[in-house]
C-alpha positions as CSV (number, residue, x, y, z in Angstrom):
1,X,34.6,89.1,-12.6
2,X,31.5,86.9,-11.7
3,X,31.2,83.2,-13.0
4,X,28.8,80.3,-12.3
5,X,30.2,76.7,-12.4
6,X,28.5,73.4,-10.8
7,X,29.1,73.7,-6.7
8,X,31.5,70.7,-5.7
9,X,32.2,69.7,-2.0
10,X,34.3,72.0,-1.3
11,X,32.5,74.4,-2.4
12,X,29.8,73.3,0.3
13,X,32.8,73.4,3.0
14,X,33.8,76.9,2.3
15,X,29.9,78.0,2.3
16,X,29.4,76.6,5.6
17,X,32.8,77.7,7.1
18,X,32.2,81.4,5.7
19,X,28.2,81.7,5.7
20,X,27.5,85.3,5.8
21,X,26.0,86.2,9.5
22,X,22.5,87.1,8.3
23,X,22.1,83.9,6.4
24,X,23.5,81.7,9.4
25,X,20.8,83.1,11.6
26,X,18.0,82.4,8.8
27,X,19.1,78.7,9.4
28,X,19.0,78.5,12.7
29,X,15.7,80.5,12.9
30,X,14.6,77.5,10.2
31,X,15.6,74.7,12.5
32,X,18.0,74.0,9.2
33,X,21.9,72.3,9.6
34,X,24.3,74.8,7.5
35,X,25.6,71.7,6.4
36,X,22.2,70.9,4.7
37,X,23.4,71.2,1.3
38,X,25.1,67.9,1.1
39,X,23.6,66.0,-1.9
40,X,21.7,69.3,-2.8
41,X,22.4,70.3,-6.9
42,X,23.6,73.8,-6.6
43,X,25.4,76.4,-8.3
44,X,28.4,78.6,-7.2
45,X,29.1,81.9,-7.5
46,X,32.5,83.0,-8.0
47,X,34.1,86.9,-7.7
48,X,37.5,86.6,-9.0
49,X,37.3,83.2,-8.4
50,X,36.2,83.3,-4.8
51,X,33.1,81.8,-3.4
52,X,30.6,84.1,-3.2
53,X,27.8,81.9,-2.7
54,X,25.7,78.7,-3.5
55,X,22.5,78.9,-5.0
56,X,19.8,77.0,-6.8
57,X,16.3,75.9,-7.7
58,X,14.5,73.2,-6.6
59,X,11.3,71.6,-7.8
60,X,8.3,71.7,-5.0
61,X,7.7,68.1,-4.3
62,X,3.8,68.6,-3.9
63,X,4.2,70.9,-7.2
64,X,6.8,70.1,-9.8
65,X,5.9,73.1,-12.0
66,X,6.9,75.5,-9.0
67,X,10.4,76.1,-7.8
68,X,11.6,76.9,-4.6
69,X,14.9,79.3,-5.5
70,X,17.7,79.5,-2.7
71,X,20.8,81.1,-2.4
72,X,23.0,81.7,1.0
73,X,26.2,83.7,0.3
74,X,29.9,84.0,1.9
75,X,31.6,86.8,3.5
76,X,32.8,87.7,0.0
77,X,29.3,88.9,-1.0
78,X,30.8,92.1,0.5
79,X,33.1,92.6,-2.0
80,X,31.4,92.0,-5.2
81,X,29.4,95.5,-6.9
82,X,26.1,95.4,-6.3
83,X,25.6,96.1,-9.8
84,X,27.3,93.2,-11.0
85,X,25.5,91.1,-8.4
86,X,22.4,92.3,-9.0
87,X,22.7,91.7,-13.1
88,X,24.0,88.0,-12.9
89,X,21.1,87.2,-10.2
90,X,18.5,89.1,-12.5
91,X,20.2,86.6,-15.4
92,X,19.8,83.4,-13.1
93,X,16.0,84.2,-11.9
94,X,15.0,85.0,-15.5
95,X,16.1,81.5,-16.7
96,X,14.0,80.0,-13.6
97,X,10.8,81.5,-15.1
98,X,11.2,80.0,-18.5
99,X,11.5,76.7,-16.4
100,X,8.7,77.5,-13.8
101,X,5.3,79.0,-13.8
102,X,5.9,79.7,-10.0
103,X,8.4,80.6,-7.8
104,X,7.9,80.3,-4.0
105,X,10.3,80.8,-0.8
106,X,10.5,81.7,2.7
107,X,12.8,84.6,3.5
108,X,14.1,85.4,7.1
109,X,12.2,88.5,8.3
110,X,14.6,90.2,9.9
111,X,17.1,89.9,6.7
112,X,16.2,93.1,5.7
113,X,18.9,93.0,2.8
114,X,17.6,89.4,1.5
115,X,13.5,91.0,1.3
116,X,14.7,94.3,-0.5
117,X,16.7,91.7,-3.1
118,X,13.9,89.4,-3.5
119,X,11.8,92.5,-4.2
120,X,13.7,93.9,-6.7
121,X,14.1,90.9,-8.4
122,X,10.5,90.9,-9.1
123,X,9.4,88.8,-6.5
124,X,5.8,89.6,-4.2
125,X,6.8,89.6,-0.5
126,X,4.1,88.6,1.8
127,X,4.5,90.3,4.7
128,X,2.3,87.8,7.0
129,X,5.2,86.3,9.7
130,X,4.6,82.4,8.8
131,X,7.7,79.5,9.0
132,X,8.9,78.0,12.5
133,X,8.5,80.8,15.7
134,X,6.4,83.2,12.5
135,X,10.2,84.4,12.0
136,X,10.0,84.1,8.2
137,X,7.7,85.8,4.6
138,X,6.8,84.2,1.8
139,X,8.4,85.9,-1.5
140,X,6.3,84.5,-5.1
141,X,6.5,84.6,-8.6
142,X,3.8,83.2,-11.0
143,X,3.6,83.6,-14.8
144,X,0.8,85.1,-15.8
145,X,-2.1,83.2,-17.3
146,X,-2.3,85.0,-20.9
């Protein structure tokens, strides 16, 4: 069973000791601490009540009606259904458009698993390397102007 709760410190600790390979490597390719999430607001995701991973929104700085959505996951991702991961996260990004008209991200090229994801969540990849060393693609989401 998958549940959400507010991400505490330890939460952070386990991330960081049990960070997924993939998502490690789109840190360091980002010139980014895996302990970067201290102070961050963030959401955990639990399987069974393991941490599956830490995930969140964030308002852009130069544009507080566009949010820039993370998540980087724990070894457990591998055991939850992708069914059952797939429907929470559809959940989760669904609330972030009723709270932004834009959603905007980098996404590690090479993650092949994290573009598919971001795709089928609805999300426009750019495929245009940008990011440090052109190692990363913008994925987007804006409400349409009706």
């Amino acid at each position: 069973m998958l549940t959400i709760d507010a991400a505490t410190d330890a939460d952070r600790a386990d991330l960081a000791a049990r960070m997924t390979a993939a998502d490690r490597a789109e840190l360091v390719a980002a010139g980014v601490d895996p302990q970067c999430l201290d102070g961050v607001q963030a959401q955990a995701l639990r399987w069974h009540g393991r941490l599956v991973c830490l995930f969140g929104v964030e308002p852009m700085p130069s544009n507080p009606a566009a949010g820039v959505p993370w998540m980087l996951c724990t070894d457990t991702l591998a055991e939850v259904p992708r069914r059952a991961m797939a429907g929470v996260s559809a959940q989760v990004v669904a609330i972030w458009r009723g709270e932004f008209s834009r959603l905007i991200n980098l996404v590690h090229r090479k993650h092949s698993s994290a573009v598919r994801f971001v795709r089928w969540l609805g999300f426009r990849v750019d495929e245009s390397p940008v990011g440090p060393g052109a190692e990363f693609f913008t994925f987007s989401w804006e409400r349409p102007n009706v």
